[in-house]
N, C-alpha and C positions, 0 to 999 in steps of 0.2 A: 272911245279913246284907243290909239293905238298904244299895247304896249311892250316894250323889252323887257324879258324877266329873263334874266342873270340866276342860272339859279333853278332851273323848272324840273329838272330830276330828281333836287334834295326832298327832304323832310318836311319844310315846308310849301315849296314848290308845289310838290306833287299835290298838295291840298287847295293848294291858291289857284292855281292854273283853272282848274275848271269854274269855280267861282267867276272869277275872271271873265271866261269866256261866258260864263250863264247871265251874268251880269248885259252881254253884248261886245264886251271890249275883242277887239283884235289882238291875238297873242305870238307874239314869239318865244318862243323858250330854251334858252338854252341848256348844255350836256356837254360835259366833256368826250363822252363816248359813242361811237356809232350804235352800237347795243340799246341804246338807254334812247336814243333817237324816238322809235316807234311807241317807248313809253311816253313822250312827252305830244306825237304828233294822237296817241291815245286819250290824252288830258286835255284835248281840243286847240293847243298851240301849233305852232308852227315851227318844229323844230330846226335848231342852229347848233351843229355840233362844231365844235372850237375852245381852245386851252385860251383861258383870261390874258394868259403871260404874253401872249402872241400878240401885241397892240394893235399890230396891222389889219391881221388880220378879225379881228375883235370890231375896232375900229369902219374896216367895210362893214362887217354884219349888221352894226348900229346904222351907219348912214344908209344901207341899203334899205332896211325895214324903213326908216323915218320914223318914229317915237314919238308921241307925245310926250309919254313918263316912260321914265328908264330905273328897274327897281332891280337894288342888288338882293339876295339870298343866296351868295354865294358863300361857303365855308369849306374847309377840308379837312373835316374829324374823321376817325376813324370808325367803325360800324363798332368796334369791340370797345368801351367809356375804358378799359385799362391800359389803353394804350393811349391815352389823351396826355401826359407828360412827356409820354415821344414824340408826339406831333403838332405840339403847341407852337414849333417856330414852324411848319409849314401855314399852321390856321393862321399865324399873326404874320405870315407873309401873304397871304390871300385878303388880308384886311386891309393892305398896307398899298402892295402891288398892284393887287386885282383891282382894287378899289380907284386907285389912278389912273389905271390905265382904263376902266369901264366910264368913270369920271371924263377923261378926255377924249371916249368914243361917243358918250353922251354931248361932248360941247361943241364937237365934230358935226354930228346929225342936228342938232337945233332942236336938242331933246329940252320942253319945255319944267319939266320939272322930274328931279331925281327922290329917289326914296331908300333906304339900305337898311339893312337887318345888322343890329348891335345887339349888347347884352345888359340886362339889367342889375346886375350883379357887381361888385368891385374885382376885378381880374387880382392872379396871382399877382406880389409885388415881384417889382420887373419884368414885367409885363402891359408895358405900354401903346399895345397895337390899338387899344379901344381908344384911345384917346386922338392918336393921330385917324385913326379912321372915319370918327365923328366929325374930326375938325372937318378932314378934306369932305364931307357930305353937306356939313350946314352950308362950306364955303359956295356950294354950287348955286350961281347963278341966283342967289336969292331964295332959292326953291327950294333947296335941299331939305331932307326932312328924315332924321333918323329913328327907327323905329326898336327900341331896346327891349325885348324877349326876356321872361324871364325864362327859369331852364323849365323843356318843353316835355312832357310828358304824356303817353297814350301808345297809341300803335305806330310801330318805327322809330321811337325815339330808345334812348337808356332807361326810361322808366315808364316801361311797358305796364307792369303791374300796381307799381304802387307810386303812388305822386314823389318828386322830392320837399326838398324843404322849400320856404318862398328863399327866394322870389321865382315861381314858377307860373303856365300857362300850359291847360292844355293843348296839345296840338290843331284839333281843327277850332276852339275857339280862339286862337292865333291867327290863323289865316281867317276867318271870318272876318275879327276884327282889325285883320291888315287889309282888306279887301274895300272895308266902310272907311279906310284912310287916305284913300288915292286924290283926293283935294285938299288936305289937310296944311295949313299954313306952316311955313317953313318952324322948325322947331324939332323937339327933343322928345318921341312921346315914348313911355314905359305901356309895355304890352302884357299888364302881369292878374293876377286874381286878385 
């Protein structure tokens, strides 16, 4: 399968990718950063460096590759968890935005079925990004298929050391079993222990 992953520099990116690729599938991955590029062409994809916000350009990257499945892991938290109440409206703009515009670079290429990273969790109140961002993935095409994490824990995440409370998932048994989901019937799955 060929696939778009939105996403292949994060946390769980970097763990999926190679999976992915071990699997057989054909990878693209995207980076916001040229830096972060040779990380991602390192994890066996194909790197695509490009800002989500940019449609157009977003947009060619999708139709160029042609897609089978188009899977978002796209987020923008902050590496420091204390600074996640400064930057909850850039993350629920990447849910919201990103999500739309990767959504309409996906229906562009004839990408046959999409998949996105949500949260298992109930968000702060007013905080409504999970909601609209789920809608806009089931709505895809029949296919869509959102995948809700609980909070991820292990090496590179906020809880290096010690697990959090549930709803929680280690980090590479998240990617594992987002890995075992890539034909999964359109739907709502929780990714948690």
């Amino acid at each position: 399968m060929r696939i778009f992953l939105a996403g292949a520099s994060g946390v769980i990116g970097q763990r999926l990718t190679p999976l992915l690729v071990k699997a057989g599938h054909a990878v693209a991955g995207t980076t916001r950063s040229a830096e972060r590029a040779e990380l991602v062409r390192g994890l066996g994809a194909e790197p695509v460096v490009l800002d989500v916000y940019d449609a157009e350009a977003l947009r060619a990257a999708v139709v160029d590759f042609a897609p089978d499945l188009v899977m978002h892991q796209l987020t923008d938290l902050p590496d420091d968890a204390s600074q996640l109440p400064a930057r909850a409206a850039a993350n629920a703009r990447i849910r919201e935005a990103g999500t739309a515009n990767l959504i309409a670079a996906a229906q562009a290429a004839g990408a046959g079925r999409l998949l996105a990273q949500s949260i298992a969790w109930t968000p702060a109140a007013g905080n409504g990004s999970r909601a609209t961002h789920e809608a806009q993935v089931l709505a895809y095409e029949g296919v869509g298929v959102v995948l809700r994490y609980g909070q991820l824990y292990g090496p590179g995440t906020y809880y290096e050391s010690a697990p959090p409370d549930p709803p929680r998932i280690e980090i590479g048994a998240a990617a594992c079993r987002t890995a075992q989901l890539l034909n999964s019937a359109p739907d709502t799955i929780e990714i948690v222990e």
